[in-house]
VOGU-3710 file (C-alpha; in Angstrom, 3 decimals, decimal comma):
1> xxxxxxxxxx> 0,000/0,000/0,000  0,927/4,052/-0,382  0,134/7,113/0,437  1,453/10,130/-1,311  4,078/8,371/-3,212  3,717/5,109/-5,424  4,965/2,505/-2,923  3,897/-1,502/-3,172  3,508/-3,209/-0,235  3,208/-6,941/-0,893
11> xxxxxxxxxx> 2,340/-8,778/2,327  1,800/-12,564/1,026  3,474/-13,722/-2,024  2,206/-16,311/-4,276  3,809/-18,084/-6,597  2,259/-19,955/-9,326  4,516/-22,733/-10,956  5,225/-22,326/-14,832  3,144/-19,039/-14,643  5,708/-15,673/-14,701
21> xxxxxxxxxx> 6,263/-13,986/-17,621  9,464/-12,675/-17,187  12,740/-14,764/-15,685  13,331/-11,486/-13,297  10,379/-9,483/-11,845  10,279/-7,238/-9,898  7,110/-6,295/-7,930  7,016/-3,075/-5,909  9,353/-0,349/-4,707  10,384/1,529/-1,443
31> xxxxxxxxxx> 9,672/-0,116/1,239  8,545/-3,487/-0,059  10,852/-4,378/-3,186  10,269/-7,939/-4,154  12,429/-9,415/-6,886  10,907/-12,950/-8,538  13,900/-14,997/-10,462  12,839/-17,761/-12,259  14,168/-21,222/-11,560  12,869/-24,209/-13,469
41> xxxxxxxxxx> 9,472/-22,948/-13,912  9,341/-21,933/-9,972  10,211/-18,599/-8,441  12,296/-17,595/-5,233  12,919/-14,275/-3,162  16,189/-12,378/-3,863  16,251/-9,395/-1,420  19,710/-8,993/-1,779  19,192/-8,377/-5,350  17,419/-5,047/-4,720
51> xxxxxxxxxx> 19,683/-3,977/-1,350  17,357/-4,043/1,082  16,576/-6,693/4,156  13,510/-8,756/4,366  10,911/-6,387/6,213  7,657/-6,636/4,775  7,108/-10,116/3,901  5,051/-13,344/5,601  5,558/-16,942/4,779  4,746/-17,558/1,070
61> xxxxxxxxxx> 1,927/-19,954/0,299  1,189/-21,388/-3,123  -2,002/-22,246/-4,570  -2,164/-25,849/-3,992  -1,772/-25,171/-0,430  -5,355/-23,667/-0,100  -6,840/-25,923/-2,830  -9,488/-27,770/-0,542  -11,979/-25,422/1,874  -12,081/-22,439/0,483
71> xxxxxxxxxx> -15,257/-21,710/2,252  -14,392/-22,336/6,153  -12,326/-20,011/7,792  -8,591/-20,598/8,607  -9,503/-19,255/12,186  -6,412/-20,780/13,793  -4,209/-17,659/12,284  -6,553/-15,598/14,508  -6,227/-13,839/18,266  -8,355/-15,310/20,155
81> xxxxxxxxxx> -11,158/-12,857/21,701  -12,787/-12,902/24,699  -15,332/-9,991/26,027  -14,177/-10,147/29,712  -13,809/-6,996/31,591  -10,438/-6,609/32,141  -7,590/-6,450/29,623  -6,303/-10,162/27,982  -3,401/-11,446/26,313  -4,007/-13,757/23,411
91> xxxxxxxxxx> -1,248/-15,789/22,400  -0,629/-16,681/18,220  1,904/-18,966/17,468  3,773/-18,646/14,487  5,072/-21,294/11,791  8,383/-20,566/13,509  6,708/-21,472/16,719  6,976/-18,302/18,213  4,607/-16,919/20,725  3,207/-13,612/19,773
101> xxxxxxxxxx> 1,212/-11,513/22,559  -1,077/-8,889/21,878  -3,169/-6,561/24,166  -6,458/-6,626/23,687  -8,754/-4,226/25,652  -13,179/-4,498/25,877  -12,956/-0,631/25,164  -11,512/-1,159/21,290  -14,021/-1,251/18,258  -13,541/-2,621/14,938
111> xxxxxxxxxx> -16,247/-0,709/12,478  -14,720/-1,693/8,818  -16,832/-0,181/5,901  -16,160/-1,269/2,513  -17,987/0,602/-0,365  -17,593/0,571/-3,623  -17,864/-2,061/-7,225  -17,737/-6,246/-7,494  -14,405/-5,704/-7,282  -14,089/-4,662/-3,700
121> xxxxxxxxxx> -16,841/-7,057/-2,844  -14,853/-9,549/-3,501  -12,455/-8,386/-0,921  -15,235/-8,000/1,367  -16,280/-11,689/0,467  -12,746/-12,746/1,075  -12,387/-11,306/4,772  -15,824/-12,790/5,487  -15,046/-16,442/4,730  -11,497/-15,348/6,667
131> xxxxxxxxxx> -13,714/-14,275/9,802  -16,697/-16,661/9,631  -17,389/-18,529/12,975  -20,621/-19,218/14,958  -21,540/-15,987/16,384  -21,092/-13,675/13,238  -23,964/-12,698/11,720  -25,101/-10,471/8,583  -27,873/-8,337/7,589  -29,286/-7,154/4,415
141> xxxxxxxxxx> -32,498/-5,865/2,570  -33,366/-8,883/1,161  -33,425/-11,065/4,889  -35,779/-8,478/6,096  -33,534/-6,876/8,140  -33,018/-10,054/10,602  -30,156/-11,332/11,262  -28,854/-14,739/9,460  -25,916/-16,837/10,092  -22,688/-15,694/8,163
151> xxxxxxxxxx> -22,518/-19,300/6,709  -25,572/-18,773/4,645  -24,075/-15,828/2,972  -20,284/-16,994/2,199  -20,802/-19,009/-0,562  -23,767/-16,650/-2,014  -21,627/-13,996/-1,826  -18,819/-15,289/-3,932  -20,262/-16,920/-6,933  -23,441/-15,070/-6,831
161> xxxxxxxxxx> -24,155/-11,181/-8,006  -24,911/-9,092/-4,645  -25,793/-5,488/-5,989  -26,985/-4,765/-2,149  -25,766/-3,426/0,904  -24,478/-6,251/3,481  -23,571/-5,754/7,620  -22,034/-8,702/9,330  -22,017/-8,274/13,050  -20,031/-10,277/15,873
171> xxxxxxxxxx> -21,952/-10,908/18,901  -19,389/-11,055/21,666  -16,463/-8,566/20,017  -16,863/-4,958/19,222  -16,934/-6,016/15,260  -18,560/-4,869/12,507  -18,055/-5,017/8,710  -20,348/-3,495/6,318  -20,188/-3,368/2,383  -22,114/-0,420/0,847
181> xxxxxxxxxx> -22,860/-1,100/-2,939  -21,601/1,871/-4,739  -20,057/1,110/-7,652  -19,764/4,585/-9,305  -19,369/6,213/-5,354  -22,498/8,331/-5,243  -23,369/7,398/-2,571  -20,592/8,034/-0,762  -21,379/11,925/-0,079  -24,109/10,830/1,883
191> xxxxxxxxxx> -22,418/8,324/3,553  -19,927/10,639/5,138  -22,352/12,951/5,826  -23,748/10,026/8,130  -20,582/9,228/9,792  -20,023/12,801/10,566  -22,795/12,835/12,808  -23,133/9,367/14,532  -19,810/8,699/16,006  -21,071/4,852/16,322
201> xxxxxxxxxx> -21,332/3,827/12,707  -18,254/5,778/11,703  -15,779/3,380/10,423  -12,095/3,122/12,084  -10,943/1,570/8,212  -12,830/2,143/5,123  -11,800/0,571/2,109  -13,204/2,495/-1,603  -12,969/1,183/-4,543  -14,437/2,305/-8,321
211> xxxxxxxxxx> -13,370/2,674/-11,813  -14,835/-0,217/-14,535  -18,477/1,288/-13,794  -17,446/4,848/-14,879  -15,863/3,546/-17,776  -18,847/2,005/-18,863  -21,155/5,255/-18,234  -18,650/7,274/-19,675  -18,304/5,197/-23,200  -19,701/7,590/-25,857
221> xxxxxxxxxx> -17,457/10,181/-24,616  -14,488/7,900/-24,711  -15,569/7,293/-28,227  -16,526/10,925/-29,690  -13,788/12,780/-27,425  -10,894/10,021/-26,608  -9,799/8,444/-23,553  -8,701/11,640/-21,220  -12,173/13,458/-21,551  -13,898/10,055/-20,734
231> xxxxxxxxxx> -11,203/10,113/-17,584  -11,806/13,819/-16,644  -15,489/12,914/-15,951  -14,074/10,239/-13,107  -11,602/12,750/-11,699  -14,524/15,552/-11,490  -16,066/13,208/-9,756  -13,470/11,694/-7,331  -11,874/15,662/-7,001  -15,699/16,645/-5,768
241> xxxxxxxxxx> -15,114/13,691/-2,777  -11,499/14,671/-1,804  -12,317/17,418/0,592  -14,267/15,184/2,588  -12,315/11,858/2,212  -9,436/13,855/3,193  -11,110/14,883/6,441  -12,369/11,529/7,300  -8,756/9,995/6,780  -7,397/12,770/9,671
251> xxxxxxxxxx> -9,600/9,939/12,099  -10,212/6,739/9,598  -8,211/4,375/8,309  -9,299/5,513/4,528  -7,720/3,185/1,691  -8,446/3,519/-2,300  -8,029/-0,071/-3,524  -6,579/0,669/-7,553  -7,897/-0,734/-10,462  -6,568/-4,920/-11,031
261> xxxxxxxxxx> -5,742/-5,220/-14,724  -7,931/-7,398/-16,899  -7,613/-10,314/-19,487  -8,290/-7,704/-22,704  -8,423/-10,296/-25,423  -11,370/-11,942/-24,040  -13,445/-8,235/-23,753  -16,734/-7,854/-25,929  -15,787/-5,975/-28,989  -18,409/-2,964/-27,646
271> xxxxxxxxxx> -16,169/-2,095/-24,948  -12,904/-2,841/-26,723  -10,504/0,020/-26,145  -12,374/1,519/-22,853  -11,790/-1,888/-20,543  -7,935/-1,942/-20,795  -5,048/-2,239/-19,521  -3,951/1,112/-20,988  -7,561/2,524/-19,542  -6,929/1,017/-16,282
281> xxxxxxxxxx> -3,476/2,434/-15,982  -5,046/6,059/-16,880  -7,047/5,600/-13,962  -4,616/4,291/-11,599  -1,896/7,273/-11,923  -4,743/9,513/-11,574  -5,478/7,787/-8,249  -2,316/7,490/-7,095  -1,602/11,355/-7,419  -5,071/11,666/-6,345
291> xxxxxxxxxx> -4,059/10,938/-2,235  -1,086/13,332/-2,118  -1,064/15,291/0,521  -3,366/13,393/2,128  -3,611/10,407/4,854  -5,846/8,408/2,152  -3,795/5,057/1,268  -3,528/4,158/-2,311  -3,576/0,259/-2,464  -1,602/-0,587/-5,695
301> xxxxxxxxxx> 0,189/-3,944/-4,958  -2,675/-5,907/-5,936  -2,061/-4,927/-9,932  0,677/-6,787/-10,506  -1,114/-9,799/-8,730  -3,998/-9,202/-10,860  -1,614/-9,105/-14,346  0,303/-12,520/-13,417  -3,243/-13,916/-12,683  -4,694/-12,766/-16,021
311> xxxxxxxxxx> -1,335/-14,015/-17,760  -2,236/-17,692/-16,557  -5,402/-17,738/-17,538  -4,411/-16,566/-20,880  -1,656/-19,507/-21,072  -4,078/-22,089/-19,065  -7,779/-21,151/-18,438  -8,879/-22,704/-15,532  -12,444/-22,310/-14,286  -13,729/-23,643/-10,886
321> xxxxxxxxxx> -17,208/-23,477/-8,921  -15,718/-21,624/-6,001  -14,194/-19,045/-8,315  -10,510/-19,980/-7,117  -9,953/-19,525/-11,056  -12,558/-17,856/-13,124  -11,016/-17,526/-16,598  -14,195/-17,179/-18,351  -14,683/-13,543/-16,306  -11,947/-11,110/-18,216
331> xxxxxxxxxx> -12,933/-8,552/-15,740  -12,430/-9,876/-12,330  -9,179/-11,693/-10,466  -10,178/-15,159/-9,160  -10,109/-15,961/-5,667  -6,774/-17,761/-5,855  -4,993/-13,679/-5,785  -8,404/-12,054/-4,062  -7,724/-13,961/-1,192  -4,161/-12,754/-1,154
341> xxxxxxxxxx> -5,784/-9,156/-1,065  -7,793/-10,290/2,135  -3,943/-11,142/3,280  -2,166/-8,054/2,475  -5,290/-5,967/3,941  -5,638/-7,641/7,695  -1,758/-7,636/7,577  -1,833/-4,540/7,070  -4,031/-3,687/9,867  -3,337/-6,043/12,739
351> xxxxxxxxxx> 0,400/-6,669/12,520  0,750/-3,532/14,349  -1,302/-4,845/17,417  1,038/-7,869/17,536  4,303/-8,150/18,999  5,800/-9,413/15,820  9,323/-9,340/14,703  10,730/-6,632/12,441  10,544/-8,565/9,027  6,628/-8,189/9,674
361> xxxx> 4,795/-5,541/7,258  3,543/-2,837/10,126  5,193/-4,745/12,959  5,916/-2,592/16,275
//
């Protein structure tokens, strides 16, 4: 993740055998510089390649190592929580069997908001099949307003089409995670406006995410005027919100999740030219530039996930029910990176409530 500058931080790193299309690259800069070098189809971390020590990186995991249940939650890489009235230590242990102690206090609240397109649903998805367990619970027009078990919702929620708003709710923690749909960010005035005057349902980390939805409603201008003054109508647009994202970041965790690149040679011929990688990239810089100044985090590490993903499924299209690999979909990253994004994101936030050591993205 970055703020004012362009910096990649890549928490979890997959590698996918056979799969990279260069024999040296290099994801990410700054902080997080990750070099790739391929070895007999396989790929291995050179730090010392780039000069720097290993500081922002987590065990690496492949694909076949998360093959089977992608639906339950891996809760055993969780803190233990317990509502008790005094303080607790939870103890993690690590795959280097390490102890790691946090402090956990019954006066902290977790309010996570996550508005936005498909494409941060999926994250949203992703983080609920990560935190699924008896006593969460979600919410949403269609249940009537009552309350359901999370269980019935984690498999609808990732191979279905959810164009609704969602709240999951923990019963014994201060937790609550909410996904607004707002795919062109309209709504998102309004939403503000709401957290600005109930402390309670402000969120302490929102996560935003747009882009494919304007280029779709902005087509016939991309056409009759070209590609910037179909662009300008996004940045009007985004510019209009800065103000009052900026404020909100001062006290909120405020992240803009950029644009994944797609597979263009399987697009529809009607949007050729306005969903592509050139597009996308348009709208990224924009976005990038668009938080300096600011405490708004740009999220850009997941792009290069997103190419090497879409470069696979060109080579080898792979399709599965759970959506681990959905080839057929040019326009969305399959679960098998997605869930990589639910990685880098709680990394991102917890690891600096754990006593972790220093190679640790956001360790104390």
């Amino acid at each position: 993740m970055a703020n004012s500058s362009p910096v990649r931080t890549v928490a979890v790193i997959v590698v996918l055998p056979g799969t990279l299309p260069h024999d040296n690259v290099v994801f990410g800069q700054g902080r997080c510089p990750w070099e790739f070098v391929g070895h007999g189809g396989h790929a291995v971390r050179v730090s010392e390649a780039v000069g720097v020590d290993e500081s922002c990186g987590v065990e690496q995991h492949t694909p076949a190592q998360k093959q089977e249940g992608h639906f339950h939650s891996p809760n055993q890489y969780l803190l233990p929580f317990h509502p008790d009235d005094q303080p607790i230590t939870a103890t993690s242990t690590s795959t280097h069997d390490r102890s790691t102690k946090a402090l956990i206090t019954p006066t902290q609240r977790w309010v996570w908001a996550v508005v936005g397109d498909s494409r941060v649903r999926q994250v949203f998805s992703a983080l609920i099949t990560r935190l699924a367990s008896p006593r969460l619970q979600y919410r949403k027009p269609s249940t009537g307003g009552k309350w359901r078990s999370i269980h019935e919702l984690t498999e609808t929620l990732r191979i279905g089409k959810l164009h609704e708003d969602i709240e999951v709710y923990h019963h014994d923690i201060p937790f609550t995670l909410t996904f607004h749909w707002d795919p062109l960010l309209l709504r998102l005035p309004n939403l503000i406006t709401l957290w600005t005057h109930n402390s309670n349902q402000k969120p302490t980390m929102l996560l935003l995410g747009s882009g494919l939805h304007w280029m779709r409603r902005t087509m016939h201008t991309y056409r009759s005027e070209g590609s910037l003054a179909a662009l300008d109508k996004f940045q009007q647009h985004m510019n209009s919100l800065r103000p009052h994202l900026a404020s909100l970041a001062a006290s909120t965790y405020t992240i803009i999740q950029l644009l994944d690149h797609i597979q263009e040679s399987e697009i529809f011929s009607k949007y050729e030219g306005i969903y592509s990688n050139g597009n996308i990239d348009l709208y990224n810089t924009f976005l990038l530039s668009y938080t300096t100044g600011t405490n708004i985090i740009s999220w850009d590490s997941n792009v290069p996930f997103s190419h090497l993903y879409h470069t696979t499924c060109r080579h080898n299209k792979r399709n599965s029910y759970d959506m681990w690999w959905n080839c057929d979909n040019p326009l969305h990253t399959g679960y098998v990176m997605v869930e990589e994004y639910a990685n880098m994101l709680l990394n991102d936030i917890c690891n600096s409530y754990l006593n972790l050591e220093s190679k640790y993205c956001k360790a104390n």
